[in-house]
N, C-alpha and C positions, 0 to 999 in steps of 0.2 A: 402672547401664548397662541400656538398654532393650534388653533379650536379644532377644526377638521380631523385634525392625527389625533387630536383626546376622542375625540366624536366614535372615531372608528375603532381607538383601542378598548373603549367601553361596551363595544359589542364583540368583545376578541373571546375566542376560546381557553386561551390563558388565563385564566381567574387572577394571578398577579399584576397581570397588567388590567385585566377588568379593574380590580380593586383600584389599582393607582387612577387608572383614569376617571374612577367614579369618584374619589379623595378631589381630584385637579378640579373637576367641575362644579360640588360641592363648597369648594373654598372660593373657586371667581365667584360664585351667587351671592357669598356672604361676603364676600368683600365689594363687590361693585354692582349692584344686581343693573342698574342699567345698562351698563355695558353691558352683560352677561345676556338681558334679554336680548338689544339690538344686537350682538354681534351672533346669538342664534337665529334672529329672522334673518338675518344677511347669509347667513349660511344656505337659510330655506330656498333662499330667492334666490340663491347664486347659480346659474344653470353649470360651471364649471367645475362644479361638486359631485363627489361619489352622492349615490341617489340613496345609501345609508346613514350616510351623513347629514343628510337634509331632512332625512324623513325622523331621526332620533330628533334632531333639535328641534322642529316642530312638536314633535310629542314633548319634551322637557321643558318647550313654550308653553304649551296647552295645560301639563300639568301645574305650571305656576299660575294658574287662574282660575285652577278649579278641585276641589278634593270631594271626597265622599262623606265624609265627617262633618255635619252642619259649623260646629264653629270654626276649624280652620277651612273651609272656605270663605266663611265672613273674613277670617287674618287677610285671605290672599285677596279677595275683592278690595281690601279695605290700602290692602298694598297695592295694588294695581293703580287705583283710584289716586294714590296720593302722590304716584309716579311724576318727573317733569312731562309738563304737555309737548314737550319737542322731542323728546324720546317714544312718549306714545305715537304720536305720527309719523316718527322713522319708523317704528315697527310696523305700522296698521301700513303707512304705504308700501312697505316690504312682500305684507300682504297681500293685499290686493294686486301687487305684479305677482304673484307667486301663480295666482290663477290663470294664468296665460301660459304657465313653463309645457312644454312637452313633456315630461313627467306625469305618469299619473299621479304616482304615488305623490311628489310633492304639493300637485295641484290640489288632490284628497285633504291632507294634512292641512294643509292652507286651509281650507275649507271650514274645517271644526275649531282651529285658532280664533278664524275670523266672529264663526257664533259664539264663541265663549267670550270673546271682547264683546262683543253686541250685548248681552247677554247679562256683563258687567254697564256698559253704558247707556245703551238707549232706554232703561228707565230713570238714568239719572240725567236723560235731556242732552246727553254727549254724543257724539258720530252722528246729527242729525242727517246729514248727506251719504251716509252707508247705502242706504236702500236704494235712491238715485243714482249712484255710481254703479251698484249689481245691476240694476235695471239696463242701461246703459251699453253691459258690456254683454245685456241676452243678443243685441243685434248685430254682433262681432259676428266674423266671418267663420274664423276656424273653426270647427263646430268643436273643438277640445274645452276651448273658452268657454260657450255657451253651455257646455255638460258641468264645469266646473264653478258656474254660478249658479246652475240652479241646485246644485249639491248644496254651496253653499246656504242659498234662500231654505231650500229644505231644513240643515242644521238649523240655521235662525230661528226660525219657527217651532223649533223643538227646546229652544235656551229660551225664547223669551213670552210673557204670556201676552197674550191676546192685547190689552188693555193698554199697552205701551205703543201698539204702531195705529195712527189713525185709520180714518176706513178709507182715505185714496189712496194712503200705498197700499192699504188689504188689498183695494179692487186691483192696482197694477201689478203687486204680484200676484195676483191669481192669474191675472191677464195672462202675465207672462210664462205662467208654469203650465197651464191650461192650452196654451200654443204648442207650449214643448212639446204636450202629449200627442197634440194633435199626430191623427194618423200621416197628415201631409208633410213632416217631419220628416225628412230621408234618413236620418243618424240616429241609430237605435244606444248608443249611450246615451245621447239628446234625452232621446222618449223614456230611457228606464230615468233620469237622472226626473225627468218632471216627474213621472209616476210619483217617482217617492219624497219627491217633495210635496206633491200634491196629498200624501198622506200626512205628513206633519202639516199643513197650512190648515185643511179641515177645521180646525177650532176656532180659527178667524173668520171663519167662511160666513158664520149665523148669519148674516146681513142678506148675502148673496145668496144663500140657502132658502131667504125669506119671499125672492125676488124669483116668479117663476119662469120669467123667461130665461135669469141667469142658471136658475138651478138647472133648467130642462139642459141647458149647454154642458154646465159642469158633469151632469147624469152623464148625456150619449158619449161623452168625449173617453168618461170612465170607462162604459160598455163596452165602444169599439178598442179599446185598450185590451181588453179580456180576452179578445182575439187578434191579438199580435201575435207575426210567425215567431216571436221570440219569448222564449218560455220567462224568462226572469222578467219581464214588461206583466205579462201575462197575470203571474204571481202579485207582481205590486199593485197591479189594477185589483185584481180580486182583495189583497190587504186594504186597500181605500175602500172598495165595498163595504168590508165587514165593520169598518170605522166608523163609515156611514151609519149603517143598518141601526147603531149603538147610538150615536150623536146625534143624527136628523130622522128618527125612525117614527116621529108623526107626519115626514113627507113625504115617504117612500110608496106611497098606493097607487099612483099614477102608474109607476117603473116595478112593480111587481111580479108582472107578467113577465115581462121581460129577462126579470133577474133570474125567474124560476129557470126559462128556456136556457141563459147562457149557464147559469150552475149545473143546472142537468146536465147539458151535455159536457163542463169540462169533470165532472164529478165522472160520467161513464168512460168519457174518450182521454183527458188530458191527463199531464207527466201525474205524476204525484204529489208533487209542490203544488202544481195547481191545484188538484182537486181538494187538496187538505184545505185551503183557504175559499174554496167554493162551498161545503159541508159547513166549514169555522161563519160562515155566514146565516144559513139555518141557524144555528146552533146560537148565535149572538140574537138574530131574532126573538128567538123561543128565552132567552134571558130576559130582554127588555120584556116581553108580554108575562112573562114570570111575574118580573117585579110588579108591575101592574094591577094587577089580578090579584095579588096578595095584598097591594095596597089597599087597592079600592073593591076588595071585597067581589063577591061574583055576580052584585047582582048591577053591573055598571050600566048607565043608560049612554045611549051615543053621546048623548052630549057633555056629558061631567066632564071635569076640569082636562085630564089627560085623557083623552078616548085611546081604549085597547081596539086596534083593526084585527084581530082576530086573523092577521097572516097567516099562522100556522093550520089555523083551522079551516082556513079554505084552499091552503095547499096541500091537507093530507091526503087524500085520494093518491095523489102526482108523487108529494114527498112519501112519504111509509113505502112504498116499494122501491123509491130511488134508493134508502137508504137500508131497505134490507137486501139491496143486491151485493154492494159494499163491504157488509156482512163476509161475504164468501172471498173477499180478498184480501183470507189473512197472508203473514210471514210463517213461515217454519222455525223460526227463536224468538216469536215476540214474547214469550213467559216466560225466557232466562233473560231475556235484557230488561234491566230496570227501568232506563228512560225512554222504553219503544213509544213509537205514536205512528202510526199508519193510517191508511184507508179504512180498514174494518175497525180498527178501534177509533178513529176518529166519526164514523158512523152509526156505531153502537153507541158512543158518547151521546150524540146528536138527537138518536131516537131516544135515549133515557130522560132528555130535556124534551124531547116532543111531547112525550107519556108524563110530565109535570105540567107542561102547560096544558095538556087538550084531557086530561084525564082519562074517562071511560072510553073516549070515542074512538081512541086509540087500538082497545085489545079485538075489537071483530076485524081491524086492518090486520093484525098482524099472526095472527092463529092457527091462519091455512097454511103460512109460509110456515111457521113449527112443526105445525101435524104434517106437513109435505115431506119436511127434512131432515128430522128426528131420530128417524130410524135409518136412514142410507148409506150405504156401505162406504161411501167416500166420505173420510171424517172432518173434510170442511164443511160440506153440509150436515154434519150432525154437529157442529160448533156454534159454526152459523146459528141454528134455531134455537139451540140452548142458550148463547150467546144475546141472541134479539128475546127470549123469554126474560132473562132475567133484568133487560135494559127497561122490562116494563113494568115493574113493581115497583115504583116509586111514582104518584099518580092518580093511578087509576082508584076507583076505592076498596074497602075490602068486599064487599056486597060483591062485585064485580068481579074480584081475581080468587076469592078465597073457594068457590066449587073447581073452578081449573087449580089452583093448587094443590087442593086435593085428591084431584086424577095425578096431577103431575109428580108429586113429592115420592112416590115407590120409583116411579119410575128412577126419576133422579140420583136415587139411595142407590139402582142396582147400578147405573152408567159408571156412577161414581166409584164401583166397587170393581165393574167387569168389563168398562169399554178399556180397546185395546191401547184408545193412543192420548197421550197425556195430555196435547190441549184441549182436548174435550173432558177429560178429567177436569183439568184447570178451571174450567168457565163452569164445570158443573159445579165444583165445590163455592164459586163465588155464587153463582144463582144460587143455593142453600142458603148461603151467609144471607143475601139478600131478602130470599123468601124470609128468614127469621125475621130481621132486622126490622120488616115493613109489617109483616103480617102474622108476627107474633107475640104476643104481651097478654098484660093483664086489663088493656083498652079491648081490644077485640072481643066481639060477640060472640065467634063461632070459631073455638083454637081449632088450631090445623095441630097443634102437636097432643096428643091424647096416649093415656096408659099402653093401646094398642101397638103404637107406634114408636114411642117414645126411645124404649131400650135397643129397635131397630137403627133410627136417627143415630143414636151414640156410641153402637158398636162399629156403623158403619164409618163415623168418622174420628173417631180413632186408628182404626186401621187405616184411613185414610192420611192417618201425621206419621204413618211411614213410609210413606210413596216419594217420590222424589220433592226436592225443595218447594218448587215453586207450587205445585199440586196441596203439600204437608203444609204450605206457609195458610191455604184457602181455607183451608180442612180447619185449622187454626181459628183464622174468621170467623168461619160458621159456629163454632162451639163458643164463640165470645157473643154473640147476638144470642143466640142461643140460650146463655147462662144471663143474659140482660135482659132476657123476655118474661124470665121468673122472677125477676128481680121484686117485686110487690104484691105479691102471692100470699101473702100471711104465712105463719109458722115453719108451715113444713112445705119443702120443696120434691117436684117431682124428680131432683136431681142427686137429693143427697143419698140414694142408694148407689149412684156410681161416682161420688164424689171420689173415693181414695182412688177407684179407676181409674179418672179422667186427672186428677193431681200426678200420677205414678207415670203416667204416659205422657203429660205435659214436660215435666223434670227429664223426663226420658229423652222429648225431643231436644233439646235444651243439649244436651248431652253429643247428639249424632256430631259425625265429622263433618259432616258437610250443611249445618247448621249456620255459618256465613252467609248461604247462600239465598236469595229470595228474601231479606232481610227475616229470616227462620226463626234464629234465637230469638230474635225481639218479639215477633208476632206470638211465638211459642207462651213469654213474659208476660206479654199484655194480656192474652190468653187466660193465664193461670190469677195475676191480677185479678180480672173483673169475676173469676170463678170462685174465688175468695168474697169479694165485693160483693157479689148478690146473694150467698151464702146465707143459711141462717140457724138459729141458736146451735139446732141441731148438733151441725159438725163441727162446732166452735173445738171441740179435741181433736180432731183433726186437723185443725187449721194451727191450733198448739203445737201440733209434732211435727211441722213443717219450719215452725222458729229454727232449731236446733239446723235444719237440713239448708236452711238458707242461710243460715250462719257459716255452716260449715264450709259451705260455696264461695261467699263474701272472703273469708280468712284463707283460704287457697289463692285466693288472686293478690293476696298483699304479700306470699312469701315467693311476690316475682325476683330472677335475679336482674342482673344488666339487662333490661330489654332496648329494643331498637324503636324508633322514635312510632314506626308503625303499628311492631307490638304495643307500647303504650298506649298506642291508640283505643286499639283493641281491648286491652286492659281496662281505659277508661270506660269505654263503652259498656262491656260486662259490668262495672260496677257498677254504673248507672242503673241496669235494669236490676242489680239484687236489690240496690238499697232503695228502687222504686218498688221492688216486691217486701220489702221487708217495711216498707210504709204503707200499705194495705192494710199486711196482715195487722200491725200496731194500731190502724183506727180499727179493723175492727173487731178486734178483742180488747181493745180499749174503750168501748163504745157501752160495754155493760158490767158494772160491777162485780158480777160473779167469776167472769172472763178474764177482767183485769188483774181480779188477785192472784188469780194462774199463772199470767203472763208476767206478772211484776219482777220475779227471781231473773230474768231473762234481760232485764233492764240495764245492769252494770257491762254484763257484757256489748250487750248490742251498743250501747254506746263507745265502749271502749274500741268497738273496729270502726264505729261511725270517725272517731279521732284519726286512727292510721288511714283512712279511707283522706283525711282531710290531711292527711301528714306526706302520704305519697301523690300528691294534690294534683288533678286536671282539670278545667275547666267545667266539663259535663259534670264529672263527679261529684265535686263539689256541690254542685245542684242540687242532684237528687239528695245527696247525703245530706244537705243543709232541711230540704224537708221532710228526708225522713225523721230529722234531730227535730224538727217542727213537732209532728204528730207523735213523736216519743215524750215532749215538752207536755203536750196537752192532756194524753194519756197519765204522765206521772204527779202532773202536779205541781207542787211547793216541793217536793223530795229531787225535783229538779235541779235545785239551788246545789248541789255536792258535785254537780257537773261542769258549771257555770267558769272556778278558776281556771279549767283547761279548755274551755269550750271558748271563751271567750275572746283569745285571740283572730279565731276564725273569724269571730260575726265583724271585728274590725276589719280583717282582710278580706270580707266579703263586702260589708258597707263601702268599703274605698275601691271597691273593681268597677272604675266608671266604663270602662273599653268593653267587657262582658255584660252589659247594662242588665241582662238577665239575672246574671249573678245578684246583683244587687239589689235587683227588685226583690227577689227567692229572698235573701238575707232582711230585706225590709219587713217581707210578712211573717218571717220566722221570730222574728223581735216581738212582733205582737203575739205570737201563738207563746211564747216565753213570759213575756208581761201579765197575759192570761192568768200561766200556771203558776208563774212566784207571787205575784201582788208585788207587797210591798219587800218581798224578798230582795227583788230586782234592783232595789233603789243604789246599793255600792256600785252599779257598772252605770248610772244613769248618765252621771258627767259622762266619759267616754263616748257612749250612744247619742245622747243627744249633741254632743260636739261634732261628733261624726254625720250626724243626719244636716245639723244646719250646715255644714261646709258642701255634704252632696247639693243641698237646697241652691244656694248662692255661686254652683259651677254653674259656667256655661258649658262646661262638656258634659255632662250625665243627661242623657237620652229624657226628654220630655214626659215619657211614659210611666217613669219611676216616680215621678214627682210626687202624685196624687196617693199613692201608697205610703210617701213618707209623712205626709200631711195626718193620714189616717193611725201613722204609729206615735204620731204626736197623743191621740188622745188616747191611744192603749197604753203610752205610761204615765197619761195624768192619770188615767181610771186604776192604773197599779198600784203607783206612790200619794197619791189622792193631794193634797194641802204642801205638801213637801216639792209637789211641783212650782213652787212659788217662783225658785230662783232662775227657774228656765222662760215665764212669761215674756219678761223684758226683749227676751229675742224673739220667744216663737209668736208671741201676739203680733210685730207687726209684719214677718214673713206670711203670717196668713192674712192678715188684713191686704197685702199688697199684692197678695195671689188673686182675692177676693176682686179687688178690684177687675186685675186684666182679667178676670174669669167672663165680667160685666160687658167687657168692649168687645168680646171675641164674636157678640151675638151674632146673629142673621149670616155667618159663612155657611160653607159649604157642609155637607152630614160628616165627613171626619172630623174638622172642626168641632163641630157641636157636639159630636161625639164624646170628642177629647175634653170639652169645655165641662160637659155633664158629670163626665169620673174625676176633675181636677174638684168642681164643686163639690162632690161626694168628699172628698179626701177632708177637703177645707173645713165641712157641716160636722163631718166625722170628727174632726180634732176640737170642733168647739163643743160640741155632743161630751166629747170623754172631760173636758179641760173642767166644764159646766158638774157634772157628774161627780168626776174626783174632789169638788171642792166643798160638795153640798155639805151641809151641815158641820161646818168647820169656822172657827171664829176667821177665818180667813176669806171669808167670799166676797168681803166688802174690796177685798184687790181688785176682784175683776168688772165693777161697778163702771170703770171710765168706761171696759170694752164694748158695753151693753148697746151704746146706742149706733157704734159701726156694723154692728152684728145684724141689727134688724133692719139696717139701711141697707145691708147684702143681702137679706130676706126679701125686703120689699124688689131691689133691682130685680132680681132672677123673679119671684110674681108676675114683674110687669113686664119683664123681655119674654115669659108667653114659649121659653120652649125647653122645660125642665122634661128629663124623663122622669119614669115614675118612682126610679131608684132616691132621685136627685130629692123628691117631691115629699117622699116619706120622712128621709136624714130632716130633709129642711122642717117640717111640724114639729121633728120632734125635739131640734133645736129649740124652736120656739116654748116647746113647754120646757124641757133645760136649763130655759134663761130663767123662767116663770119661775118654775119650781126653786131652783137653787135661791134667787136673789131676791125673791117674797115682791114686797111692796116695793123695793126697787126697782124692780123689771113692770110692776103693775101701769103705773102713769107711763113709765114708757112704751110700753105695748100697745095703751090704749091711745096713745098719740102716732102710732106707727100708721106710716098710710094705708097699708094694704092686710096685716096684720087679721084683722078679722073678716075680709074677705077669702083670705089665704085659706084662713081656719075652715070656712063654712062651706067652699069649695071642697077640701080634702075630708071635709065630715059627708059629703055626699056621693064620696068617690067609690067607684064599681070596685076598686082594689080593695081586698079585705087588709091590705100591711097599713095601707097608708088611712084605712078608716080607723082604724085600731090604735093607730100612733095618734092620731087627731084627736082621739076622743080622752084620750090618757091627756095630754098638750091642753084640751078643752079645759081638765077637771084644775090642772097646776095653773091657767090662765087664771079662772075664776077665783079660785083660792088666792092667788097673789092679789087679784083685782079687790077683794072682800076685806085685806087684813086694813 
């Protein structure tokens, strides 16, 4: 089969021959995949090949080694792997000449083939001569060669981690990437090709990081990189900076100064590329001293474990006006384009993280530049200042900004109402959102929003969700913080005199034509949402006669006809946001008795579009709709149960959507929010449901994250069906016991790890909590007797591994009484033979959390009592 001519009619404009060609190559894979790979690297390598043909079979080599989907990449590693080893070395040597062709393109392709093999092998101890051979070929002549291996080394270091290559090839590749850069380097694809290797090697480096003579090298080699006459050198040096700043940012105090002077100047003088990753530098600073400072509290001494150097704080003087000049260099469309990032917003950004880490010391920096430019008749200076004003409320504290908001807040109401030009409109309406958001609630001492002012605020923005999108989407914002500031107010709110205003004008925006735009509709939703949500008893009839109108909304989008795969987009979209407004308003007029029996009549319907909503089916949709059928569940009750024969296909074809993993988590918690309200209603769909959860359980394709949720729905239908959960034990006791275990090994990794480890354990406590709970007092509890002594062996492990959160901490006590409570004197002798068991207790009885002192001491009382019978 003449590969070449399939190769190129697979990139042909003719979709017939595309198709045929992509059938031809599809069928040699599954019929001979060895030949298939080797005779695509021969292609790669072949210099007598069209350079499309080379560069496709590379890419269809590459994608056989690697997919995005955690377990069909395990298939394809696992196929690689099991490959003849004389067919891997045809290919791998295919390779490694590929990086010699005049070709870029093939030489590039080669490049990321080569790390995805590496990637697969060298932590399984295979290609141990890879590295020595790259090394090798940095002292080739051609400099195409040299640019093509360090490409490669770069990819390498990006597929494989740290732990896999010893620390003397670390040191010779650095050696050798670190030459590349060097400015004595005449070939500037040489130099960019190390830069950016020099960015993925970083993670290997700690050794050499540690080693100050090598650091001081790796530092000036970076610096004088930053000023290369070549802008994309330029760029990747400043990228390894900011990498730096993140990764080694307890060694950067020597090279400070320094950094300041070459940032400064490319942030004034250089392209735009540059400057963004010169600013992205501050700005990654001011993150690392974040995180710091919030860990360790403000009052850190030099010396404690991670010392904050206080970079930001001894470059503000230099930095705050670097970065309010910045400021003044916006676009003229960056508020209709959705993904803009420039100069001025990428500086605005930077100062809003300056004004988090340095607090107060920030606003006497920045004040004069407002009050300078505020009023000037050229409206990037009056954006500017509004712009740098509202960068700084997040920070400082209220003591400090709340008298300047005070002068400022009129003013802002009139710009917003009567400056001529819309990006100052734009930034004014986001500093409102923000003033609310930071400096207004029911924590504050001294409200900035008061009766005097109040009906000003909300006439003014209103009129303002009729102004053009991007302006109405701000305007939007600020009435949502706005209506979240009142949110704990007690009874009566200062808002519900213009509540049917601000609903009537919301729905209105909702409406406009040009309502796509600025993501509108949606902000307009979310809007009217949280205005419902902080609501109180009050306008509870108001919020009632809004059912009928979102109803009426929802059923207009189902009598679409043919639409186009677009339209449906759109379609689905819109549904999403009613049936996420019409799960609002159902918690909360569900939320009080008097409320609910108003609402109740309105139940048969809204469910019956929640079905067509699930019958004309999208992915989104079905989401929101699955929780608004959530909080309809919990709202009705047992009366739910009349829903259930036609609802119930959905929860199966939402539990089996392992590819939307979303989907299926939503469906996992709706189960429980359903459990809730049937009890033991629920018990005719439990085979179904529980066959269905243990098959998600036991995939390796459903997304790691769902797991812990379906753990948790295990004891929402023991606590439903109570003793009748008997015949489901046999499976689900040892899928949690074997969860229970890996929960135990995963300790001491990295914070997403432990993270994940923490809500897997929650999920695991949570199903023995319900399983324990469902069975009490039922001649049945003596079943769960074998479980008892794995259970407190789980207990005691996570005690002793020392890094439960508090979430984890509470579930786990209150297992322990659980066991106590339910199994009497059975659980008694066992408890008090448990190793850690009563330290566990008397820890959590003296804990600063009032959940987990409360759950402790309830656990104390069933401990005791079982220990006494």
């Amino acid at each position: 089969m003449e590969v070449t001519q399939v190769l190129l009619n697979a990139q042909s404009v003719d979709g017939t021959v595309r198709k045929h060609a992509e059938d031809s190559l599809k069928q040699f894979q599954e019929q001979d995949l060895s030949l298939f790979l080797v005779s695509l690297s021969g292609e790669l390598s072949n210099e007598e090949k069209p350079v499309e043909s080379r560069k496709l079979a590379g890419l269809i080599l590459k994608n056989a080694l690697d997919a995005k989907e955690q377990h069909r990449k395990l298939e394809l590693v696992q196929r690689w792997l099991s490959l003849d080893a004389a067919v891997k070395t045809q290919i791998k040597t295919c390779l490694l000449q590929t990086l010699s062709s005049p070709s870029g393109d093939a030489r590039s392709t080669a490049s990321q083939v080569i790390a995805k093999i590496a990637g697969i092998e060298l932590p399984q101890k295979q290609w141990p001569e890879l590295i020595g051979s790259l090394l090798s070929n940095i002292h080739q002549l051609p400099a195409h060669v040299k640019q093509a291996t360090l490409e490669t080394l770069g990819y390498l270091c990006e597929e494989v981690s740290p732990d896999v290559i010893d620390q003397d090839q670390v040191n010779k590749v650095l050696t050798a990437v670190v030459q590349g850069m060097n400015a004595s380097e005449g070939n500037n694809d040489v130099r960019l090709a190390a830069t950016r290797a020099l960015y993925n090697a970083l993670g290997f480096a700690q050794v050499n990081f540690s080693n100050d003579m090598e650091r001081d090298y790796i530092m000036r080699v970076v610096c004088e990189a930053t000023l290369s006459p070549e802008v994309k050198i330029r760029q990747a040096a400043f990228e390894c900076l900011v990498s730096i700043s993140s990764t080694y940012y307890e060694k950067l105090a020597p090279y400070i100064q320094d950094i300041f002077n070459i940032t400064a100047k490319a942030v004034r003088e250089d392209e735009e590329a540059v400057a963004l990753q010169a600013i992205e530098f501050w700005s990654s600073i001011c993150d690392e001293e974040i995180d710091i400072l919030e860990e360790y509290g403000t009052d850190l001494i030099g010396d404690s474990g991670i010392p904050c150097f206080y970079f930001i704080k001894q470059a503000l003087p230099a930095l705050v006006p670097l970065l309010l000049e910045t400021l003044l260099k916006q676009e003229e469309d960056q508020d209709q384009d959705e993904g803009a990032w420039n100069i001025a917003m990428a500086g605005g950004t930077c100062l809003g993280l300056v004004a988090r880490t340095v607090g107060d010391d920030i606003v006497p920096l920045v004040m004069p530049f407002i009050e300078e430019n505020i009023t000037k008749p050229d409206w990037r200076q009056r954006e500017a200042a509004t712009y740098a004003f509202g960068s700084i409320l997040e920070g400082p504290s209220a003591d400090k900004l709340t008298p300047i908001v005070n002068v400022a807040l009129s003013f802002m109401l009139t710009a917003l109402t009567n400056d001529p030009n819309n990006h100052v409109k734009d930034t004014t309406a986001w500093t409102l959102g923000r003033i609310f958001e930071f400096l207004h609630g029911s924590t504050m001492d001294t409200p900035i929003i008061t009766q005097a002012n109040c009906q000003q605020i909300i006439t003014v923005l209103l009129q303002s969700m009729k102004d053009v999108p991007n302006v109405a989407e701000k305007a939007c914002g600020a009435l949502y913080f706005l209506a979240q500031g009142y949110e704990d107010m007690g009874p009566s709110s200062p808002l519900t005199p213009f509540f049917q205003e601000i609903v009537q004008s919301l729905l209105t925006v909702t409406h406009r034509e040009d309502a796509g735009e600025s993501r509108l509709r949606t902000a307009a939703y979310e809007t009217l949402n949280e205005i419902v949500r902080c609501s109180t008893d009050e306008t509870a009839p108001m919020v009632l006669q809004l059912v009928p109108v979102i109803m009426m909304e929802l059923h207009k989008t189902l009598e679409g006809q043919k639409l186009s795969s677009d339209e449906r987009e759109k379609q689905g979209e819109l549904q999403g946001l009613l049936c996420g407004c019409l799960q609002v308003i159902i918690q909360k007029l569900g939320s009080s008795e008097p409320t609910k029996h108003v609402f109740m009549p309105f139940a048969d319907q809204i469910m019956g579009l929640f079905l067509r909503v699930f019958a004309c089916r999208s992915a989104t949709v079905h989401e929101e709709a699955m929780l608004a059928i959530g909080a309809l569940a919990y709202a009705t009750g047992p009366g739910f149960t009349k829903y259930m024969p036609e609802f119930y296909k959905y929860i199966e074809m939402g539990l089996q959507n392992f590819e939307e993993y979303q989907v299926c988590a939503v469906t996992v918690g709706v189960v429980g929010d359903i459990c809730r309200a049937l009890e033991d209603k629920i018990l005719p769909y439990c085979d179904g449901i529980m066959s269905q959860l243990l098959k998600d359980l036991s995939s390796n394709q459903l997304h790691r994250t769902v797991k812990p949720p379906i753990f948790s729905c295990f004891g929402d239908i023991a606590l439903a069906i109570g003793e009748s959960f008997e015949k489901y034990l046999m499976y689900a006791m040892p899928m949690l016991q074997s969860a229970a275990e890996l929960s135990t090994q995963a300790s001491g990794a990295d914070d997403e790890i432990t993270e994940y480890t923490n809500t897997l354990r929650n999920g695991i406590l949570e199903a023995y909590s319900g399983i324990f709970q469902g069975f009490k007092n039922s001649p049945k509890t003596q079943l769960l007797i074998p479980y008892a002594p794995y259970i407190l062996q789980f207990l005691d492990s996570i005690y002793m591994e020392r890094d439960m959160d508090d979430l984890v901490m509470k579930t786990a006590i209150g297992v322990l009484g659980d066991l106590a409570d339910t199994l009497g004197s059975h659980a008694g002798s066992l408890i008090q033979q448990s190793l850690s068991s009563r330290d566990f207790l008397n820890e959590c009885l003296s804990s600063e959390d009032h959940f987990i002192k409360e759950s402790a001491e309830w656990a104390k009382l069933a401990i005791n009592r079982a220990i006494s019978v």
